[in-house]
N, C-alpha and C positions, 0 to 999 in steps of 0.2 A: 644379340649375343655373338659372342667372338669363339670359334670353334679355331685351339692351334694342334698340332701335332707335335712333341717331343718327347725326343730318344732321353732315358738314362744319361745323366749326365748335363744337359741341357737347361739350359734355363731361359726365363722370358723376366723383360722384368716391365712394373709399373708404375710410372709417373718419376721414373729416373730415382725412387727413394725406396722400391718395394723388390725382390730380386725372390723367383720361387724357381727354384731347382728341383725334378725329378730325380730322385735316391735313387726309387727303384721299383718297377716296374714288374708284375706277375697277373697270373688269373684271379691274386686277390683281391688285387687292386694296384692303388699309386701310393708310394711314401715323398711326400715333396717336403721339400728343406725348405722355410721361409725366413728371408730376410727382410723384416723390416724396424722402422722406430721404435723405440720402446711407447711412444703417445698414438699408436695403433693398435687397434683392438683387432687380433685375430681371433677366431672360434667357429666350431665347428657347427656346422648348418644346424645341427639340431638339438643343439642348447640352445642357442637364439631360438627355434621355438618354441623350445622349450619353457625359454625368460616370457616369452609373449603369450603362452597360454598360462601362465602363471600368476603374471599381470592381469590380463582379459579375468581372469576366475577373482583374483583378489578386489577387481572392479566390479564386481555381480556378487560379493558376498552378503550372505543374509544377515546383518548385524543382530537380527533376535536369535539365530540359532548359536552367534559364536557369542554372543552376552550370555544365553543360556547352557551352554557349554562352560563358560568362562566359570560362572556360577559352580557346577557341578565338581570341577575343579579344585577351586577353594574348598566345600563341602568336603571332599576325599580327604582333605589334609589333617 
């Protein structure tokens, strides 16, 4: 892991096509500016785990509970 330091203002960029600027800098946190391709997926850490426990659950589902669900469903209509 690469640990940098930059001031407000500053930017680093990545692979000559990726450019992240720090906005702006407080006790809240970082706002950074990213520049990149539109065929690059940015997003924040915790939707991506959000996708992957989402995934992982949708791969462990119980098909008799969501057939019988499904069931109950219809039935209400």
């Amino acid at each position: 892991m690469l640990i940098l330091r930059r001031k407000t203002g500053e930017s680093l960029m990545l692979d000559d096509k990726i450019k992240i600027t720090v906005v702006e800098s407080n006790s809240d946190g970082v706002r950074l500016a990213i520049d990149a391709p539109r065929e690059v997926s940015i997003l924040r850490e915790e939707l991506v785990e959000a996708m992957r426990a989402n995934q992982e659950a949708a791969v462990h589902v119980d098909k008799e509970k969501v057939e019988k669900f499904t069931g109950m469903l219809k039935e209400s209509k």
